[in-house]
N, C-alpha and C positions, 0 to 999 in steps of 0.2 A: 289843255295845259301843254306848255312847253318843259323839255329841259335843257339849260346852258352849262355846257362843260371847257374852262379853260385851266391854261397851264403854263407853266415854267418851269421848266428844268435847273434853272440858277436863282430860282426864288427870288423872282421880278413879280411883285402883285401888281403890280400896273397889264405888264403883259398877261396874267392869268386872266386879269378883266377885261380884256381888249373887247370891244362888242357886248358887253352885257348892257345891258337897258332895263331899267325899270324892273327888277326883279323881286318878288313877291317872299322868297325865301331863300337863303345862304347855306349849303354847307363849305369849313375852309378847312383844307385837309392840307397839313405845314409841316414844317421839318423842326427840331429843336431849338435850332440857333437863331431860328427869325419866329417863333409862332407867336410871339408875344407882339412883333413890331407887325406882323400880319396880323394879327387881331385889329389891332389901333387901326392900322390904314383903313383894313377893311370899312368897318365901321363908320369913318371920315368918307370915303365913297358913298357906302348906302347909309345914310344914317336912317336908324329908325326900321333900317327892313329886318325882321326875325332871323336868326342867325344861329348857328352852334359850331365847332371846331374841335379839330384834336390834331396832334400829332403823331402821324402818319403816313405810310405810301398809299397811292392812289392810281389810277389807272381809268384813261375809258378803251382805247385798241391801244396802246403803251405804257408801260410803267412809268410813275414818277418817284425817282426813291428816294431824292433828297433836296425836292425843289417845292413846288409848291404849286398846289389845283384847286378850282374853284369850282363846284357844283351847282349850281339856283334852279329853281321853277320859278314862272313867270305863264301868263297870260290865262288863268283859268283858274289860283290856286291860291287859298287865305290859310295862314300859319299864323302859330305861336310859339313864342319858343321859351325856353326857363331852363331853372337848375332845379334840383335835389341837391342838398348840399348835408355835408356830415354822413357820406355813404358807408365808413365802414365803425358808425357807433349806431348813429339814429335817422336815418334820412325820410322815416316814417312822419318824422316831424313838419316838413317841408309836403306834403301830400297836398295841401291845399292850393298850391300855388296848379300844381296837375288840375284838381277837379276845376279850377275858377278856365282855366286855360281849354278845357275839353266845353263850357258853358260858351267860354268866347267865342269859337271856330264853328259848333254848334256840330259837334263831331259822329259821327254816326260809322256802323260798321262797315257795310257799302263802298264810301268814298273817303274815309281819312284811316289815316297811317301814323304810329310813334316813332316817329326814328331818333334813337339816343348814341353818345358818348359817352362811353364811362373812362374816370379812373379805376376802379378794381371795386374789391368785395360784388363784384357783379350779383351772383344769383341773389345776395340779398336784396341787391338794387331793383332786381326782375320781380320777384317775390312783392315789392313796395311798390312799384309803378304797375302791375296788375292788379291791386286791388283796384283802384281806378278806373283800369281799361277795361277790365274783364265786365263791367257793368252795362258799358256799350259795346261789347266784341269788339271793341277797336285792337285790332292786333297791333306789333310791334316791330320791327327790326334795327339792328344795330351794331356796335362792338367795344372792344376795348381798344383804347388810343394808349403810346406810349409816354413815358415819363412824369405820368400821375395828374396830367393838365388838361381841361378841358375849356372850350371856353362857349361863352353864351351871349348874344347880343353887343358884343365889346368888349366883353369885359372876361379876365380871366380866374379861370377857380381850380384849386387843390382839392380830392377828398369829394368829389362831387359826379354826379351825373348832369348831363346837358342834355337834355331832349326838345323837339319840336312835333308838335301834332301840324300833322301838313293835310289839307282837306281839298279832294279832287272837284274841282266845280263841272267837269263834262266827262264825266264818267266814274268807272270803279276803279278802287285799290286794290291787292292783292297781296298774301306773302308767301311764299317759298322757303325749304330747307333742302339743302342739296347734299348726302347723306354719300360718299365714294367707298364705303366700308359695309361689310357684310361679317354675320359671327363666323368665330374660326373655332368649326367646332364644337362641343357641345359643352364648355367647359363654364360652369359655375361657380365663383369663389365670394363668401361671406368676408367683406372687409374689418378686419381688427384693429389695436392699435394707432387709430389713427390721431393725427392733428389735424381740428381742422383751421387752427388759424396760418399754416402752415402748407395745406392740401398736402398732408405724408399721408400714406397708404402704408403701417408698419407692417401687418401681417393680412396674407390672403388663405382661409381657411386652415388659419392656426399655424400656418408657418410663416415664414420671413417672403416679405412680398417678394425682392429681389434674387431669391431664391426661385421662386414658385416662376416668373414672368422666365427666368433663363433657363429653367427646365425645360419648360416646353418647346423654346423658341432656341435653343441652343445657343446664344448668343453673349460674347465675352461682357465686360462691365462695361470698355469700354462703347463698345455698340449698342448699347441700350437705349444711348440718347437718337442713334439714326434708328432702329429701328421701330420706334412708335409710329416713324412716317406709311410704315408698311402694316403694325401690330399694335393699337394702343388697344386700352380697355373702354370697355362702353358699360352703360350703364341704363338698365333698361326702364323707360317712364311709358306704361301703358304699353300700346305699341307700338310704341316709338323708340329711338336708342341713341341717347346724349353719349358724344363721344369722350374720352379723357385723353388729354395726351399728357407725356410724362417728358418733366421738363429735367428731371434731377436725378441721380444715387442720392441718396442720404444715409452709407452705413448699410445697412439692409436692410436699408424703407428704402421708398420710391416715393418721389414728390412730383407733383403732377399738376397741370396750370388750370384745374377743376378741382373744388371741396368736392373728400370722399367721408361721409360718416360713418363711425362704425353701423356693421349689419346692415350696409349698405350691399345689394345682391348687385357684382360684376360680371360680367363676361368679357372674353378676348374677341376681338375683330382681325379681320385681312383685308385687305387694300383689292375692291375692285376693277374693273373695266373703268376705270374714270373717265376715258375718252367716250365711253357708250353711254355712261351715267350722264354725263352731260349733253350729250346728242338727247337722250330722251329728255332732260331737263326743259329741254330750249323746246321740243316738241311741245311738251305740256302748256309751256306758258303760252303759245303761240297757238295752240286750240282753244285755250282761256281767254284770251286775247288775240284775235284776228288782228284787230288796231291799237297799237303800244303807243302814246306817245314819250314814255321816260322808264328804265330798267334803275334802278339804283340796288348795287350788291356791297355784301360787306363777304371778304374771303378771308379763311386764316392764315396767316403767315407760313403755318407747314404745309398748304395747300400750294404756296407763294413760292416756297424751298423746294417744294416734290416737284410741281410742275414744270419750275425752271431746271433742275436737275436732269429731268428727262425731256429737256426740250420741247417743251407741249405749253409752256406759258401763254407764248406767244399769239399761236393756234388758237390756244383755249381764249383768249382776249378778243380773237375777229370773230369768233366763232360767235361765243355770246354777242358781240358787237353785230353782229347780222339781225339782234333781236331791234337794232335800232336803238340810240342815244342812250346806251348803255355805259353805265360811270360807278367807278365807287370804291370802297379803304380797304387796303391789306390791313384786318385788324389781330390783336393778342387774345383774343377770344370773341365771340361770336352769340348775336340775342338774337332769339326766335321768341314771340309772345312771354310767358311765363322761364324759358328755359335758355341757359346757358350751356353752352356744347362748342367744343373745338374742335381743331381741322375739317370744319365747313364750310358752308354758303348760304348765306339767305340770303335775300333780295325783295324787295318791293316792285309791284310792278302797275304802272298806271296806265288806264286807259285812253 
């Protein structure tokens, strides 16, 4: 399989397609004011080839932050693509249209991949497109788009996830999470109080979370919202550790762009070596794979904020870029198989 990566910086989809031929699957990653009229063209170009979209920046060695990029695989590679729609009442409902789609591509662990869009209620979304996947270990990656719109085939949806099962014909798939945070500390806090249609965290071990998070970390009110880039809370699954970032005060809750339930067991994290976390990243995939032909990653935003802040965006863009045809969305949160986690990295990576 191939991957085709174009772009425009002034949101020309004619120029983002320049060179694309015969592409077997679409993603279109658009900015607010056009993602509607880039849906349409799109579609009018390829008509008929499986498709999904949000809005969002995108990068393959460059940002595009308010223009618009075009992703495909071509020459090796059979997709389907669809919605879940009604994601934050009942998107359990729409499951069928997943299982007829995983029958179509004829999808297997090995060689296909879920790559989704959401608009929100994410983990529920994740939670409802695993019962599915988890059948065939077909793993997953993906993110949140902004402004609640996603679109699929053409056509645009509110309230919905967009996914495509994409199936490698000459070789294997893979997924990655790329984790730049370590615990700070040995510090364990029982969540109370909380909302979760809201994601507040009211109290942490019985006292006022907003309390509890600037004791430790000394930190005024108003530095709370930077300092998650360096301190958010994690949440630990097995051995693994979904990170939280905290998007708000709210009073003396803290609201955070991950549901926390009550009794829900947190910890604090610290901001590693991310220049080394990523060195080893790029190792792994590249013992995993000797021969790449397409990287696709989804990064978070405060991944997007930190790295540009300290000048390392850039770097970190060739650097991954050296894995080869490497492409993919500055997203608002971030899917790994079953699990939703912020200020990360996943990535899919074909052989």
């Amino acid at each position: 399989m191939r991957q085709f990566f174009g772009m425009s910086q002034r949101g020309d989809i004619t120029e983002a397609v320049r060179g694309l031929n015969n592409p077997q699957f679409i993603m279109l990653l658009s900015n607010n004011n056009q993602f509607e009229k880039h849906v349409h063209a799109l579609e009018s170009l390829y008509p008929g080839v499986p498709s999904i979209g949000c809005i969002g920046m995108s990068y393959d060695t460059r940002i595009i932050e308010n223009g618009v990029s075009v992703i495909a695989f071509y020459d090796g590679v059979s997709a389907a693509a669809n919605v879940l729609e009604e994601v934050s009442t009942i998107p359990i409902k729409y499951i069928g249209r997943l299982e007829e789609d995983i029958r179509k591509v004829r999808a297997s662990h090995e060689d296909t991949v879920c790559i989704d869009f959401c608009s929100g209620n994410d983990a529920c979304v994740l939670t409802t497109l695993n019962t599915s996947l988890k059948r065939k270990g077909i793993s997953l990656v993906g993110g949140t788009g902004d402004s609640g719109k996603v679109s699929a085939n053409g056509k645009i949806y509110n309230d919905a996830v967009a996914y495509a099962l994409v199936k490698n014909h000459h070789g294997r798939v893979k997924t990655y999470k790329e984790n730049i945070y370590h615990p700070l500390g040995n510090y364990r806090f029982i969540a109370s109080n909380t909302d979760k249609a809201n994601y507040i965290i009211g109290s942490l071990n019985g006292k006022p979370a907003k309390q509890v998070y600037q004791s430790i970390l000394h930190v005024s009110d108003q530095k709370i919202l930077t300092q998650t880039f360096q301190n958010p809370f994690g949440k630990l699954n097995g051995d693994d550790i979904c990170i939280i970032s905290i998007k708000e005060v709210n009073g003396n809750a803290l609201a955070c762009f991950r549901q926390v339930n009550d009794s829900d067991v947190l910890i604090l994290l610290q901001l590693g070596d991310y220049r080394a976390i990523t060195r080893n990243t790029i190792q792994m995939i590249c013992k995993d794979f000797p021969k790449r032909s397409a990287v696709f990653s989804v990064n978070c935003l405060f991944r997007y904020k930190l790295f540009s802040e300290n000048n390392y965006m850039q770097n970190y863009l060739q650097e991954m870029g050296a894995l080869g045809n490497h492409a993919g969305l500055v997203g608002y949160g971030e899917h790994y198989n079953d699990r939703f986690v912020n200020q990360s990295m996943t990535c899919a990576v074909f052989e």
